[in-house]
NUMI-646722 format. One record per residue (C-alpha): x, y, z. Coordinates in steps of 0.25 Angstrom, whole numbers, plus 5000, padded with zeros to 4 digits. Example, Ala and Ser with C-alpha at 12.3 -4.5 7.8 and 13.67 -1.06 7.14 Angstrom:
BEGIN
504949825031/505549965029/
//
This chain:
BEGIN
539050645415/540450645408/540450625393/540950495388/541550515373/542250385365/543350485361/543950605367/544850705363/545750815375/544650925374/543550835372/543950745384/542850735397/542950845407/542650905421/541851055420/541851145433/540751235436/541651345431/541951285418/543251215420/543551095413/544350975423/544850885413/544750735413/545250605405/544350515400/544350375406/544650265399/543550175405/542250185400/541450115410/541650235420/540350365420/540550455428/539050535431/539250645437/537950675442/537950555449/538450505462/538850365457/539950325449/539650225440/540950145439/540850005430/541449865437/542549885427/542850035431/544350055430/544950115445/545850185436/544750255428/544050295442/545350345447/545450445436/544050475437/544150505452/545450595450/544550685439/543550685449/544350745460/544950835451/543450905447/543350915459/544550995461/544451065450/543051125457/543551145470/544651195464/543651305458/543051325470/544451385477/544351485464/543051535468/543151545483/544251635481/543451735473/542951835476/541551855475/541351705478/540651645468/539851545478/538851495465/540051435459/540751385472/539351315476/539351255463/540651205462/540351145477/539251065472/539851015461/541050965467/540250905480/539750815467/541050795463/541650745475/540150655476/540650605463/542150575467/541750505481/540650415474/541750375463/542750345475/541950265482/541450185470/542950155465/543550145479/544450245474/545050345485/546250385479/545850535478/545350555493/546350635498/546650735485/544850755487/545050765502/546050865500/545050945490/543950925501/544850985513/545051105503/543751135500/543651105514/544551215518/543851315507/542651325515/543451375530/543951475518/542551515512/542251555527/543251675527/542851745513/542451895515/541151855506/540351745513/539251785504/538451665499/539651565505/538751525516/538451375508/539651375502/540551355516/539651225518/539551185502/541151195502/541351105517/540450985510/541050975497/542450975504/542050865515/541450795502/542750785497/543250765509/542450635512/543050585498/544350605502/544050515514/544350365509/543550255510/544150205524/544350335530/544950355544/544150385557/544850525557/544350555542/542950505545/542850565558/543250705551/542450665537/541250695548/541550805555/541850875541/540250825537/539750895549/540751025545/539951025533/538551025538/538851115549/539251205536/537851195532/537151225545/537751345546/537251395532/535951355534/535851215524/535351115533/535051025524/536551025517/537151005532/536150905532/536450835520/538050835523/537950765536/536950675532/537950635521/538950605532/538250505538/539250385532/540350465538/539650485553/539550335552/540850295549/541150395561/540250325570/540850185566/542250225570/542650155582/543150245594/544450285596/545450415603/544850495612/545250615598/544350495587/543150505598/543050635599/543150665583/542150555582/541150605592/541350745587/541050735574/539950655576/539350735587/539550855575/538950785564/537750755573/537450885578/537350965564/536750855557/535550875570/535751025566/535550995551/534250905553/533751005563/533851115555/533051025545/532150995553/532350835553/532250835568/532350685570/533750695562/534050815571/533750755585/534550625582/535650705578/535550775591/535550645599/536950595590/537650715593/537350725608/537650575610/538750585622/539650475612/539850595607/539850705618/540950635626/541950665615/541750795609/542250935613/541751065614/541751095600/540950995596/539951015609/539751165604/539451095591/538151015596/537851135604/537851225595/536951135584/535851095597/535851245599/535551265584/534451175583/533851205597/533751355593/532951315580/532251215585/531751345596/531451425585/530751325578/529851305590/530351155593/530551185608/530951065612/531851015603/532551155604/532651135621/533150995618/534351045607/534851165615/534751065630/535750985622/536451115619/536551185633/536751045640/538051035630/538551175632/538451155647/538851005648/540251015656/540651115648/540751255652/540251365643/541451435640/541551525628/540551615622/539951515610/539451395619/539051515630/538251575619/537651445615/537251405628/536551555631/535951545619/535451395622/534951435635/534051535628/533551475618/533251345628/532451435638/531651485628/531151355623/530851315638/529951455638/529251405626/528951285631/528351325645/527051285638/527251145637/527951135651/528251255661/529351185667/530051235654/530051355659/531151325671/531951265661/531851405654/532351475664/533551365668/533951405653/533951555655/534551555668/535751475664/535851555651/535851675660/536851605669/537751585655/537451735650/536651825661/536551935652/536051845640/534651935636/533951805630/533951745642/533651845649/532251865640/532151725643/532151745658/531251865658/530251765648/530351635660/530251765669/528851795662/528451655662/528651645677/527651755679/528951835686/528251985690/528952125682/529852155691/530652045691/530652055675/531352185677/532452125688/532952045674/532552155664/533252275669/534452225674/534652135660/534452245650/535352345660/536452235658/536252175645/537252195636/536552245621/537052175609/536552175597/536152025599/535452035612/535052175611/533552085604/533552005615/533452125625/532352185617/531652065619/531752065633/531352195634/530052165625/529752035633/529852125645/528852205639/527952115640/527752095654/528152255656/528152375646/528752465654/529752365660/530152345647/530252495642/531252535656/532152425651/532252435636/532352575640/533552535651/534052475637/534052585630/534552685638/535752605645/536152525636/535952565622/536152705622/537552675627/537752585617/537252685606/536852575595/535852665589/535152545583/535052465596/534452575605/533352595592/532952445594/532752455607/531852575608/531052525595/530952385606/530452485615/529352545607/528852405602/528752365618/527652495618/526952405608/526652285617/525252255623/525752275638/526052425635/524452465631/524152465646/525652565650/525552695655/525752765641/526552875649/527552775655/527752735640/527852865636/528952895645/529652765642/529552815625/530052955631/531152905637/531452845622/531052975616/532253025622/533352945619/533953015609/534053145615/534653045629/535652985622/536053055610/535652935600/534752955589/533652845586/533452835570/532052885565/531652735562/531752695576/530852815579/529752775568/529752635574/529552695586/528452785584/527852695576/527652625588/527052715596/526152765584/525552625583/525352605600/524652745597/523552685586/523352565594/522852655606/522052725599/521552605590/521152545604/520652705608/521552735618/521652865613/522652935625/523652825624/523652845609/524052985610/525152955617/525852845608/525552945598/526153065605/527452955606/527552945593/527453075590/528753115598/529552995593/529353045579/530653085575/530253195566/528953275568/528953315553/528153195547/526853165545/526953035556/526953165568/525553205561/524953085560/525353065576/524953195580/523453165573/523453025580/523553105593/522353195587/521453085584/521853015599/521653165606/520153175598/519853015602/520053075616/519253195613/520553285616/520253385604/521253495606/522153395608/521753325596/521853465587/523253485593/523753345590/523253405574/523953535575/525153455577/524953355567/524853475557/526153535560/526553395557/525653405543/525053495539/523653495531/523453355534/522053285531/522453215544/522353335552/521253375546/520353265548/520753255564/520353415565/519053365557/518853255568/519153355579/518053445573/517053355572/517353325587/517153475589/515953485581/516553585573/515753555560/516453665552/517953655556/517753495553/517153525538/518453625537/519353515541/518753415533/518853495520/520453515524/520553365528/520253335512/521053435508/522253405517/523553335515/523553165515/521953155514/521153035515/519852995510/519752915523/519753035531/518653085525/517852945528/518352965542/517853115543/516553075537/516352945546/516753035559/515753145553/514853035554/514952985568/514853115572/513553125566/513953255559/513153275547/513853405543/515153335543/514953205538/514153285525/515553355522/516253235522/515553165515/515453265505/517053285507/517053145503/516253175490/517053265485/518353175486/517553075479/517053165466/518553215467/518953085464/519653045477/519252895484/518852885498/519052755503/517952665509/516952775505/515752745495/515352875488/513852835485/513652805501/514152935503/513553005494/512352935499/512552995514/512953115508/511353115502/510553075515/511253165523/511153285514/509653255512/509453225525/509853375528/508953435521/507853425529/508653515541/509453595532/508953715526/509953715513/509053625505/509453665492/511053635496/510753505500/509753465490/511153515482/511953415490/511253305487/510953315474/512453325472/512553205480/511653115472/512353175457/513853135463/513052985465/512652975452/513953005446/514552885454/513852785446/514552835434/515752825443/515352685447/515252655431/516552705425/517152635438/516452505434/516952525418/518352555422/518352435429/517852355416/518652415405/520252395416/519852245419/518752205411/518252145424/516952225431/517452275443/516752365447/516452435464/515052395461/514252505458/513252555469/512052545459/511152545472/511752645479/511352735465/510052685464/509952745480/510452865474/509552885464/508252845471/508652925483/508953035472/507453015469/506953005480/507653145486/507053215473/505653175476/505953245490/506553365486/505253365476/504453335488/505053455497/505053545484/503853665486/503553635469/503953505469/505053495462/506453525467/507753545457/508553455466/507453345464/507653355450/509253345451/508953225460/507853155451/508953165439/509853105446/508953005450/508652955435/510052935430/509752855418/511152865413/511652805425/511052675422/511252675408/512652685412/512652545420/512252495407/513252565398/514352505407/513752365409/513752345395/515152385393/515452285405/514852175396/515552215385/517052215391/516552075399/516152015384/517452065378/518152005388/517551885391/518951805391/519251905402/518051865410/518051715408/519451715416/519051785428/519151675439/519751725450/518651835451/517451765446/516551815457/516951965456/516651945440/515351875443/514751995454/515352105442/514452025432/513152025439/513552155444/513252215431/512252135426/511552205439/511852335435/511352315422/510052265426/509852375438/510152485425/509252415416/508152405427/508352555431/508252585417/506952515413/507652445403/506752325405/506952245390/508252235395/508352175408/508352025404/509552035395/510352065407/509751955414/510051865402/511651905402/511651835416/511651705410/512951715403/513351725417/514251615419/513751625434/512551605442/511851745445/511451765460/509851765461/510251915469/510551965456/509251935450/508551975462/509152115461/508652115446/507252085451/507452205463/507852315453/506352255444/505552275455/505752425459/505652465446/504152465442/504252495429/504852355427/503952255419/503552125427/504052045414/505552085419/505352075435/504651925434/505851875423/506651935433/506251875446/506051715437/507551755433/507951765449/507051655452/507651555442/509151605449/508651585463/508151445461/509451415453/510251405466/510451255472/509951315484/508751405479/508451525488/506951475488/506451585499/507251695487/506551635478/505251645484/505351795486/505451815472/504551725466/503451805476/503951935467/504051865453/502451815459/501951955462/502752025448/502051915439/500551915447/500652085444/500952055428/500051945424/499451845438/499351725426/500651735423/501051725436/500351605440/501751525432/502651565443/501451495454/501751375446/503151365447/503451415461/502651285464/503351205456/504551265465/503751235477/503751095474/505151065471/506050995482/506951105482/506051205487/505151125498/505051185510/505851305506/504951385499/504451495510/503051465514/502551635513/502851635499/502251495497/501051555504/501051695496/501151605483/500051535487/499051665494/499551735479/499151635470/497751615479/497451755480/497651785462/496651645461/495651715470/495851855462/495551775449/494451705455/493651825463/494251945454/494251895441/493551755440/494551705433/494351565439/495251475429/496551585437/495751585450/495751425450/497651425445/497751525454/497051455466/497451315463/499051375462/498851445476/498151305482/499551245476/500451305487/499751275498/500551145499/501651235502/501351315512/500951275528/499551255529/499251265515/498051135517/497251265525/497651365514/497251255503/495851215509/495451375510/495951395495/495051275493/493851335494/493951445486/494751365475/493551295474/492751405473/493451425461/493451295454/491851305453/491951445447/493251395438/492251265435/491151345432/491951435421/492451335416/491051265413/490451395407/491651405398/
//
C-alpha cells in the first residue's frame, strides 16, 4: 500500500522498489481521493477521480514494470543464471501488468497500450532467446513463466475494441503459453492460462465469418486451444473437461479449415492422452483418443515424413495393445489387434514392438512353435539394433521364451553372434547375454534337457576367445549369480544331478578361480555328489574347494559328513576337532554335525559334539539356537546310560559329575545375567531363568548318587558324595534371594521409572510375578517357612490382578515338601481360592480340585476345624452363580467325606455331639447330587441311630 504524507520533500517523496533494490521514482498526485493498493486487483477510483491523475498514475505504472523487465534482460544475460531472481521478478511484474489492466479498464484509459504491447512482444521474444543458453539448468519453468507474463502485457496492450486479427492471435498466443507448460510438466498452470482465456475464445467465437485466410486463423486457433486445454484437464484428471474438449477440437467447423500443422497438433495431444490413459489402465478411453489419432493421420493425407510416420507406428502399437487387453471383455478385440499390427507393420515392417505384438495375437490364436519361429528368426536376422529398440528385442526374445526356451536361446544367441559382435558395443552384447541367463530362470526351462542348456551357455562361454571382446567381470557375477541360484533351487527341490551341474556352470563362468565364491561352489557340488551317494566324487569336489581355501571349517565339516556316511568314527572325530578349529567357523555347524550325528543314531559321535559344543560355551563363544542346560542334560542320560555297557566306570562316573558341576555354575550365570539386566535399564529383563530345569538337575544329581551308592560294594561311592553336594547347593538359593532383593531395591528407587512404562506394560507385569515366584520357590526350598506370607502380602501392591496359576504353583512347590506345616499350605490354597473365584467367570471345576486339597490338608491337622470350609462350600453351592456347575464327584466326595468322619466320631469315638454336625453336614449335600433322595434315606437310618445315643448323652449330662 503507497504511503500517503500531507507534506513531502525530494528524498522523502513516494517510490517504486524492485526486487533488486532499485528505487523508480514517482510524483505525488495532487488528488487525494485516488488509493492505489497493491495487493489488490481493484482500483478503487472516487466519482471525482481526476483522468489526468489516472493518466500519471498509469504512465508510473508502466514504467515499474519496465524498470523490472528491464532487470530481467540484466539477468538473463549472466552467467550463471540467476533463475530465483528472474522468477521472482516474473511474478511480480505478472501483478504489475494485473494491476495496470484493472486500472485501464476501470478509467477507460488505453492510451499506453501499444508502449506495454511492445514490452510484452519483448519479453515475448526473451523466451525464443532463453531456449538457446548453453546452461538450461533450472530454466525449464521459466520458458513458460516468461511467454505468460509477456501475453499478459500483451493482452493489455490490446484495446478495448480490438480487431478480429488481434483477438484471433491474442488466442493463439494463450494456447503458446499453456502448451509452454505442458511440456514442463505444470498442468495445472497450462490449465489455469487457458481457462483464463476463455473471454478471449468467445470473443473468437462471436466474430462473424469471413476470407477464406480469417476462416482458417479462426478455426486454427480454436481447434489448438481446444486441444491443449483436453490435454491440460486430462493430465488432471477432469475427464468430463477433457472429453468435451476433445469433441470442440474435432468438430469438422473446424477440420475443413486447418492445415497440416495444426492437424499434427491434435494428433499429437490425442496420442498423448491415449498413451496415458493406457498406462493408467483406461483402455477404452485410450482406443477412443489414439482412433481419433490414427483416423487424422491417415484421413486423405499421406504419411509423408518421418514425425507423422513415427506417430502413427507408435499409435498403432500402443492401439493393438489395448485391443490385447481387452480380449477379456470381447474377443472380437483381438482382430481389431491384429488390423493394428499389420498396418503398422505395413507403415514400418521392421518395427520390433509390432512385431512383439504379433507374435503376442500369434500366442492368443493358439498358432503352434514353428510358426512362431517363421517371424522370429527372420525378424531378429533383419532387425536393425538401436539403442531404442534393442529392449524391445529382448522383450521379444523373453516373450519367446515362454512358449519355447530353446527357441528363444537359438535366436538371442543369432543376436549375439550376428549382430552384436559386428557391431562391437561391449555394453549391448553384455545385455543381451545377461537376457539370456535370466531366460534360464523361467518356469518352462525346469523340465529342459540340462545338457542342451549346457551347450547353449558353452556356446556363451566362448564368446570372448570367438570374437576377441572382453565381457566385464560384473556381467560375469550377474551371470553366475544366475546359474548358482537355478543350482539351490534344484537342490532345495532335491534334484541333486541337475544341481551339480548349474553348479559346475557356475564354476566355469567365474572369472577368477582365486576367490572364496570357486570354494563355496565346489562344496555345493560335494554336498549334491553326497546327496546322491557319489562319495568319491563328493571328497574330490572337497580337495578342490581346498586348493580354493584352504583350512576351511566348510571343508571340514563336509569331510565330517562324508565320514559319518563311511562309518568312519574316528576320522569323523578328527575332522570335527579341525572344523572348530579351522578358518570362518560357525556355531551352526556344530548344531548341524550334532543333529546329523544324531539321525544317524551314532552315540559315539553325537557325545563329541555335544561335548565340542560344551566347551565353545565354557570358552565364552554363543552357539545360536542351542540351549546349554538341554544339552548338558543329554549330555548326562547318555553318559549314564553307558555305563551299564561300558567298562570305564570311573571315567564316566567322572564325565558326569563334570556335567552336573558346569550345571550349577549356570545358575550363577543366569543370575549375573539377570542383575546386568536390572542395574543398564532398570527394567527386569531377564531370559527367564530355567529354575526347573536346575531343580531336575539337582534331583536327578540325587537321585544318580543314591545309585552309585547303591552299586557301591560298601555302600558309599566318592562320585555319590560329589553328586550329593552338588545336589544341596544352599548358596544357590540364597542367591535368588540376594538378587531379588536388590531388584526390589532398584524398582523402589525408581518407581518414577516404573510408573511410565506403558508401551511394555505386560512384559513389566510377567518380569514382576516372575520374581516374586523365585522368591517364594527359594524361600520354599530353604524352609524359610515365617517367611512365605510376606511375599504373598507384596502382591497386593500390585497394581494388577495376579493370575490364580501363580498361586497354584505356590501351593505345588508346598505340597512336595513335607516338612512344610499345614498352617502355610491351607493359607495357601484360601489364598488361591479367594483369586479363582474373583474372576467374573469363575473356573468352578478349578476351583473344586483345590478346595478337595484344602479339605484333605485341614481334616489331617484338626477334622473340627475343618468342618468351616464344609459350611462354606455349601454356602457356594447355593449361590446362583455356581448351579449346576459345581461337578457332581466332588459334590459326592464332599458328601461320602463328611458322612464317613460323622460315622468315625460315632463308632470310634462316641463323640455323638461331632457324629450328629458331621452327619447332618453330609445329609446337606444330598440335594446336590443325582439321586441324593436314595443317599439321604440310607443316611437316615443311621442318623437316627445317632440322635437317640446324642439324646441320651445329653439327658445324662
Amino acid at each position: 500500500m503507497f504511503k500517503k504524507t500531507n507534506k513531502s520533500t525530494d528524498s522523502e517523496a513516494p517510490f517504486f522498489l524492485t526486487l533488486d533494490g532499485k528505487r523508480v521514482s514517482t510524483s505525488p498526485t495532487s488528488s487525494e481521493d485516488i488509493t492505489f493498493p497493491l495487493n489488490s486487483g481493484d482500483a478503487h477510483i472516487s466519482e471525482n477521480a481526476d483522468p489526468k491523475a489516472i493518466g500519471t498514475r498509469l504512465k508510473k505504472q508502466l514504467e515499474v514494470i519496465s524498470a523490472l523487465v528491464k532487470d530481467v534482460h540484466e539477468k538473463i544475460n549472466k552467467n550463471p543464471l540467476d533463475t530465483k531472481f528472474i522468477q521472482d521478478s516474473l511474478k511480480e511484474i505478472l501483478r504489475s501488468v494485473e494491476q495496470f489492466m484493472n486500472l485501464q479498464k476501470v478509467a477507460q484509459n488505453f492510451e499506453l497500450s501499444d508502449e506495454i504491447d511492445e514490452i510484452g512482444v519483448g519479453l515475448w521474444n526473451s523466451s525464443i532467446a532463453l531456449k538457446t543458453i548453453s546452461d538450461s539448468r533450472g530454466t525449464d519453468e521459466l520458458i513458460p513463466l516468461f511467454r505468460q507474463v509477456g501475453f499478459a502485457m500483451i493482452r493489455a496492450g490490446i484495446s478495448e475494441d480490438p480487431e478480429k486479427k488481434s483477438t484471433v492471435k491474442l488466442l493463439a498466443l494463450a494456447s503458446k503459453v499453456g502448451k509452454a507448460w505442458l511440456d514442463c510438466g505444470r498442468s495445472d498452470q497450462a490449465d489455469d492460462v487457458l481457462r483464463s482465456a476463455n473471454e478471449i475464445e468467445d470473443s473468437v467465437l462471436s466474430l462473424q465469418d469471413g476470407t477464406a485466410k480469417e476462416q482458417h486463423s479462426k478455426a486454427a486457433a480454436l481447434l489448438v486451444y481446444y486441444a491443449y486445454r483436453a490435454e491440460a484437464a486430462w493430465k488432471l484428471a477432469n475427464v468430463h473437461v477433457a472429453n468435451l474438449m476433445f469433441q470442440h477440437a474435432t468438430d469438422k467447423n473446424y477440420l475443413e479449415y486447418v492445415t497440416t500443422k495444426e492437424i499434427d497438433i491434435l494428433c499429437q495431444v490425442c496420442f498423448t492422452v491415449g498413451n496415458q490413459a493406457s498406462r493408467e489402465g483406461k483402455t477404452n478411453d485410450a482406443i477412443k483418443w489414439l482412433r481419433k489419432c490414427h483416423e487424422l493421420l491417415t484421413d486423405g493425407t499421406p504419411v509423408s515424413n518421418s514425425e507423422r510416420t513415427k506417430l502413427l507406428t507408435n499409435t498403432l502399437n500402443i492401439l493393438a495393445n489395448c485391443y490385447l487387453k481387452n480380449i477379456v471383455y470381447d474377443e472380437s478385440n483381438l482382430d481389431l489387434a491384429e488390423n493394428a499390427v499389420n498396418l503398422c507393420l505395413e507403415e514400418n515392417p521392421g518395427n520390433a514392438l509390432a512385431t512383439l505384438l504379433k507374435l503376442k495375437i500369434m500366442k492368443q490364436k493358439n498358432f503352434i512353435p514353428i510358426q512362431f519361429e517363421g517371424v522370429y528368426f527372420p525378424f531378429i536376422r533383419n532387425s536393425q539394433v538401436t539403442k531404442e529398440n534393442l529392449k524391445i528385442l529382448l522383450n521379444i526374445t523373453h516373450f519367446i521364451s515362454e512358449i519355447n526356451v530353446m527357441t528363444a536361446l537359438r535366436g538371442i544367441d543369432i543376436l549375439i553372434e550376428e549382430k552384436l559382435a559386428d557391431m562391437r558395443n561391449v555394453s549391448y552384447i553384455e545385455k543381451a547375454i545377461i537376457s539370456k541367463f535370466h531366460m534360464l530362470e523361467s518356469g518352462n526351462s525346469i523340465n529342459l534337457e540340462i545338457n542342451d542348456i549346457i551347450c547353449s551357455i558353452e556356446v556363451t562361454l566362448g564368446f570372448e576367445q570367438r570374437h576377441g571382446i572382453v565381457i566385464s567381470h560384473r556381467t560375469r557375477i550377474a551371470c553366475q549369480l544366475i546359474l548358482w541360484q537355478n543350482g539351490d533351487r534344484n537342490y532345495s527341490n532335491q534334484d541333486y544331478e541337475r544341481a551339480k551341474k548349474w553348479y559346475l556352470m557356475a564354476y566355469k563362468w567365474l572369472s577368477s578361480t582365486k576367490n572364496r565364491n570357486a570354494a563355496i561352489l565346489q562344496r555345493k557340488i560335494a554336498l549334491c555328489c553326497l546327496e546322491d551317494d557319489a562319495l568319491s566324487d563328493a571328497i574330490e569336489a572337497v580337495h578342490k574347494a581346498q586348493l580354493h581355501e584352504d583350512n576351511s571349517s566348510a571343508n571340514f565339516y563336509i569331510l565330517y559328513h562324508i565320514a559319518m556316511e563311511k562309518r568312519q568314527n574316528d576320522q569323523a572325530i578328527r575332522y570335527l576337532s579341525d572344523m572348530c578349529n579351522g578358518n570362518g567357523f560357525n556355531g551352526n555347524m556344530l548344531a548341524m554335525a550334532a543333529h546329523e550325528a544324531y539321525k544317524k543314531g551314532n552315540k559315539e559321535i553325537l557325545i563329541e559334539t555335544l561335548q565340542e559344543i560344551l566347551k565353545k560355551h565354557k570358552n565364552g563363544e554363543d552357539i545360536a539356537n542351542i540351549d546349554i542346560s538341554v544339552l548338558i542334560r543329554c549330555l548326562i542320560r547318555m553318559t549314564h546310560n553307558s555305563l551299564s555297557s561300558n567298562a570305564e566306570k570311573n571315567s564316566l562316573k567322572e564325565c558326569i559329575c563334570n556335567y552336573f558341576e558346569i550345571a550349577s555354575t549356570l545358575n550363577d550365570t543366569t543370575i549375573k545375567d539377570v542383575n546386568d539386566k536390572i542395574n543398564e535399564t532398570g527394567i527386569f529383563q531377564s531370559k527367564k531363568a530355567p529354575l526347573n530345569d536346575f531343580e531336575w538337575f539337582f534331583k536327578t544329581a540325587w537321585n544318580i548318587a543314591l545309585g552309585f551308592c547303591h552299586q557301591s560294594d560298601n555302600g558309599s561311592d566318592l562320585y555319590a558324595v560329589r553328586l550329593i553336594e552338588i545336589s544341596h547347593k544352599k548358596e544357590i538359593l540364597e542367591q535368588v534371594l540376594d538378587k531379588v532383593e536388590q531388584y526390589k531395591k532398584i524398582k523402589v528407587s525408581s518407581k518414577r521409572k516404573f510408573e511410565n512404562i506403558e508401551n511394555d506394560g505386560q512384559s513389566s507385569q510377567k518380569d514382576l510375578m516372575l520374581v516374586l515366584l523365585f522368591e517364594y520357590e527359594a524361600k520354599v526350598k530353604l524352609g524359610l517357612w515365617d517367611k512365605l506370607q510376606s511375599v504373598i502380602n507384596t502382591t497386593e501392591a500390585f497394581d494388577f490382578e495376579i493370575p490364580s496359576k501363580i498361586f497354584e504353583r505356590m501351593v505345588e512347590l508346598l505340597i512336595n515338601e513335607s516338612d512344610c506345616p499345614s498352617t502355610i499350605i491351607i493359607s495357601t490354597l484360601q489364598i488361591l481360592l479367594n483369586s479363582i473365584m474373583k474372576h467374573k467367570q469363575a473356573d468352578i471345576e478349578q476351583f473344586s480340585r483345590w478346595f478337595r486339597m484344602l479339605i484333605i490338608t485341614a481334616m489331617l491337622k484338626n477334622k473340627q476345624s475343618a468342618a468351616q470350609y464344609y459350611v462354606q462350600v455349601l454356602d457356594i453351592l447355593n449361590q446362583e452363580c455356581t448351579k449346576g456347575k459345581y461337578p457332581p464327584d466332588e459334590i459326592q466326595w464332599l458328601m461320602v467325606n463328611a458322612w464317613n468322619c460323622g460315622i468315625d466320631y460315632y463308632s470310634s469315638a462316641n463323640d455323638f455331639v461331632q457324629a450328629k454336625k458331621w452327619c447332618e453336614t453330609a445329609i446337606n449335600f444330598c440335594q446336590y447330587i443325582n439321586n441324593g433322595m436314595l443317599y439321604k434315606e440310607e443316611m437316615r437310618k443311621s442318623y437316627n441311630e445317632i440322635i437317640k445315643n446324642y439324646d441320651a448323652s445329653i439327658v445324662e449330662v
